[in-house]
C-alpha positions in Angstrom: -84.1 83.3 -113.7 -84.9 86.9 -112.1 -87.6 88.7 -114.0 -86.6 92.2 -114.5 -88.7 94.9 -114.1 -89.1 95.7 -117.5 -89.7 93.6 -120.8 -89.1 95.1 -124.0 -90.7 94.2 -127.0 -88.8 96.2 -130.1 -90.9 96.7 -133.5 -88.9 98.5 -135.9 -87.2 100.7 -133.6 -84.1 101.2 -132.1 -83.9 100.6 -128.2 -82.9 103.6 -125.8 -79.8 102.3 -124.3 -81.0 102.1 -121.2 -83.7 99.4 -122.0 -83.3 95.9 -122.2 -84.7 94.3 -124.6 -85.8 91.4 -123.4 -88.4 89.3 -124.8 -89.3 89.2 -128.5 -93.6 88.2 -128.2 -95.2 86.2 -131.9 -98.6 86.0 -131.4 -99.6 84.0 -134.6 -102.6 83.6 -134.4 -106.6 84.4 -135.1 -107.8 87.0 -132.9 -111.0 86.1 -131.0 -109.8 81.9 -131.6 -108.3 80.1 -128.2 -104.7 81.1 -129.5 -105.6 84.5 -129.6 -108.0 84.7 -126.3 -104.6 83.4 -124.7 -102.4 86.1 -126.5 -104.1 89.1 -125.5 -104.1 87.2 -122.0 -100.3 87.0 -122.1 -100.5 90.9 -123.5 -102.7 92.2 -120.8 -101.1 90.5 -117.8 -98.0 92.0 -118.7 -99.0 95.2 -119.2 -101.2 95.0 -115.9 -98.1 94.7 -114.3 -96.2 97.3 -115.2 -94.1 95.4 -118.6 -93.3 97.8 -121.1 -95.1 96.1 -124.0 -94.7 95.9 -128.2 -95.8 92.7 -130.3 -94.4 92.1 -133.9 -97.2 91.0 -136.2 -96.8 88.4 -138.7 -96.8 91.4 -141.4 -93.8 92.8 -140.4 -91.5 94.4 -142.8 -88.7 93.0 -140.5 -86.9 89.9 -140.9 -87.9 88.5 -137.4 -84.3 89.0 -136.1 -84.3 90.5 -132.4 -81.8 91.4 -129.9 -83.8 90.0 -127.2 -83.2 87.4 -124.9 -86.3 85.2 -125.3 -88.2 84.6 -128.7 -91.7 83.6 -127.5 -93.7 81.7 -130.3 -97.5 81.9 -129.6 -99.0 79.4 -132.4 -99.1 76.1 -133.9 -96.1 74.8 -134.6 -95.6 75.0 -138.0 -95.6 78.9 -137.8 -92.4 78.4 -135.7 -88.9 79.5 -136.5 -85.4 80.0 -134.6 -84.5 83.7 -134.1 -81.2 84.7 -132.7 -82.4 85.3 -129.5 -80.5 83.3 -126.7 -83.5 80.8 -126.5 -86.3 80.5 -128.7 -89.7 78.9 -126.9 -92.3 78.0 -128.7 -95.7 77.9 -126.6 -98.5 75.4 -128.3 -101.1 72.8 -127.1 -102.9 70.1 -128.8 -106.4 67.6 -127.7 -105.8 64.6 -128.6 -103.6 61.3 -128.1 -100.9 62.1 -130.8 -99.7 65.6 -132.4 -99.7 66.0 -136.4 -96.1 64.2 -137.6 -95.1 67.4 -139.2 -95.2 69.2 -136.3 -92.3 67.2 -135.0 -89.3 69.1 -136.8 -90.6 72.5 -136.1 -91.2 71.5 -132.2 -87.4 70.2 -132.0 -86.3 73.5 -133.7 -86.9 75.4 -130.4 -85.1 75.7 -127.8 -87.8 74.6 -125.2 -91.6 74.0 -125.9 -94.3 75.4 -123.5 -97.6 73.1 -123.2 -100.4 73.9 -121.1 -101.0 70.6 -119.1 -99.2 67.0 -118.1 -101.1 65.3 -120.8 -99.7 67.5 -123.4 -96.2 66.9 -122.3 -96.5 63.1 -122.4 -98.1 63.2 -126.0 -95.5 65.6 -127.1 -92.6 63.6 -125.8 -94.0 60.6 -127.4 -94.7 61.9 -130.4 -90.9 62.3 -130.5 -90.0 66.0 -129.1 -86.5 65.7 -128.2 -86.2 69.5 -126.6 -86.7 70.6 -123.3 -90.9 71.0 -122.7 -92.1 72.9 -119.5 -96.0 72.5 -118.5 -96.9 75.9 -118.2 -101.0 75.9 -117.4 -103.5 78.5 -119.0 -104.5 81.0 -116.6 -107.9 82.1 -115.4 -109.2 85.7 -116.3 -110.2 86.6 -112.2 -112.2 89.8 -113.7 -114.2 88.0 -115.7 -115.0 84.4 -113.8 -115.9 86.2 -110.7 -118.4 83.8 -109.2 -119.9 87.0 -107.2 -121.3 88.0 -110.4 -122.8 85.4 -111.9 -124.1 83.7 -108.1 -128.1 85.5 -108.9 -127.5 85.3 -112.6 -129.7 82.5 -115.1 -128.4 82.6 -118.1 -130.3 82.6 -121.5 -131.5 79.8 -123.3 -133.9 81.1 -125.4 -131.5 81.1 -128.3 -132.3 77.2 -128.0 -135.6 77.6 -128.2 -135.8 75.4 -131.7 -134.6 73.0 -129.2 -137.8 72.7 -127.4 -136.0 72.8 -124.2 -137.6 72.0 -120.7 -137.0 75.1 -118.6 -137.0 72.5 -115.2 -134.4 70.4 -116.9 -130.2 70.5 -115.8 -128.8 71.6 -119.0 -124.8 71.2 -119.8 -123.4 73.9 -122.5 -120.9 72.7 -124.5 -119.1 74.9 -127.2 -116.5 73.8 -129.7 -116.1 74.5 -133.3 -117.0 71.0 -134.5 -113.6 70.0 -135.8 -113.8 65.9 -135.7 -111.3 66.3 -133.0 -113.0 68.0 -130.5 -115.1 64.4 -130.3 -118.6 65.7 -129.7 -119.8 62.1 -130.4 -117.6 60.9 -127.1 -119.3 63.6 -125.3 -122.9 62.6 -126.8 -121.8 58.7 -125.8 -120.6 59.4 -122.4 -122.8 62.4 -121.4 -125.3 59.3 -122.7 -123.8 56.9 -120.2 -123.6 58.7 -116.9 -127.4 60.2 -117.4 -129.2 57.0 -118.9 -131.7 57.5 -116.2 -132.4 61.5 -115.5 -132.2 61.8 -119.6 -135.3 59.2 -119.9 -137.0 61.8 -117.1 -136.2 64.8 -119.1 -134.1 66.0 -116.1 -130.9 67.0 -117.7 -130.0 67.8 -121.2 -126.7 68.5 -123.2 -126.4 71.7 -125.5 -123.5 71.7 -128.0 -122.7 74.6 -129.9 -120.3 74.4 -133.3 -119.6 75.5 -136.1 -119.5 72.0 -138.2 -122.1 69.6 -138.5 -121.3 66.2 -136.9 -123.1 62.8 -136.5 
């Protein structure tokens, strides 16, 4: 479809008639967490290009019923829920091979279901989501990942220093929140594999930062 010029997110307010209101934006999630890095992504963008912008929280005194168009859902599934928008999206992502089962029901309760990559679709469809699902990738921040400013940069490790770290070594950052399904122990294994022989010489190293203890 044709994206208008303006998107319109009501909160608690009547729309001047000559507004659209066409998108209804739930961000539910934890500000600062990869949900909510992508939300004020989704937030900025817009309004860097000239969208006309209002999010309802999840503390709304409002019933969640909108007049919009689209009903985007920015969470984990079971924080979805249809509106009476013309088509309800829900936007999600998971990492590994199979989704939680009770995501299922809230996943077919949207109209379509937006998943950030080719893997996600085929575990979701597997799983057994019936509804429409579009791959639509997470963007890059250009104004921050601007190789110009980090090309004469060396970053920091001295907050590893209980590490004992060899300042000539290659050392690969890793950072995760430990959860047993980000895997650490895979990477451990594989990173393990591929550097048998530079590890033994002390020429690389692997860094993971988390939250959780793991063996």
């Amino acid at each position: 479809p044709n994206i208008p010029n303006k998107i319109i997110i009501s909160k608690n307010k009547r729309l001047p008639s000559n507004d659209r209101n066409i998108l209804s934006f739930y961000p539910f999630v934890v500000k600062n967490s990869g949900y909510g890095l992508l939300g004020d992504n989704i937030y900025k963008t817009l309004h860097k290009n000239g969208y006309i912008i209002g999010i309802k929280n999840q503390d709304d005194s409002s019933n969640y019923d909108t007049d919009a168009d689209i009903a985007l859902m920015l969470s984990i599934p079971p924080s979805f829920f249809r509106t009476n928008a013309v088509l309800n999206v829900g936007y999600t992502m998971f990492e590994a091979s199979r989704i939680p089962t009770s995501w299922v029901k809230y996943l077919n309760m949207m109209d379509r279901v937006f998943v950030p990559s080719l893997s996600n679709y085929y575990v979701f469809r597997n799983c057994g989501v019936e509804v429409p699902i579009d791959i639509v990738p997470i963007g890059i921040d250009v104004d921050i990942y601007d190789s110009e400013k980090f090309k004469d940069k060396k970053f920091d490790f001295s907050k590893f220093s209980k590490l004992d770290l060899d300042n000539n070594c290659y050392k690969f950052l890793m950072i995760n929140d430990g959860q047993s399904r980000k895997n650490n122990n895979m990477v451990i294994k594989a990173f393990q594999a591929e550097f048998e022989n530079e590890i033994k010489e002390n020429k690389v190293c692997l860094v993971i930062r988390a939250y959780r203890k793991y063996e």
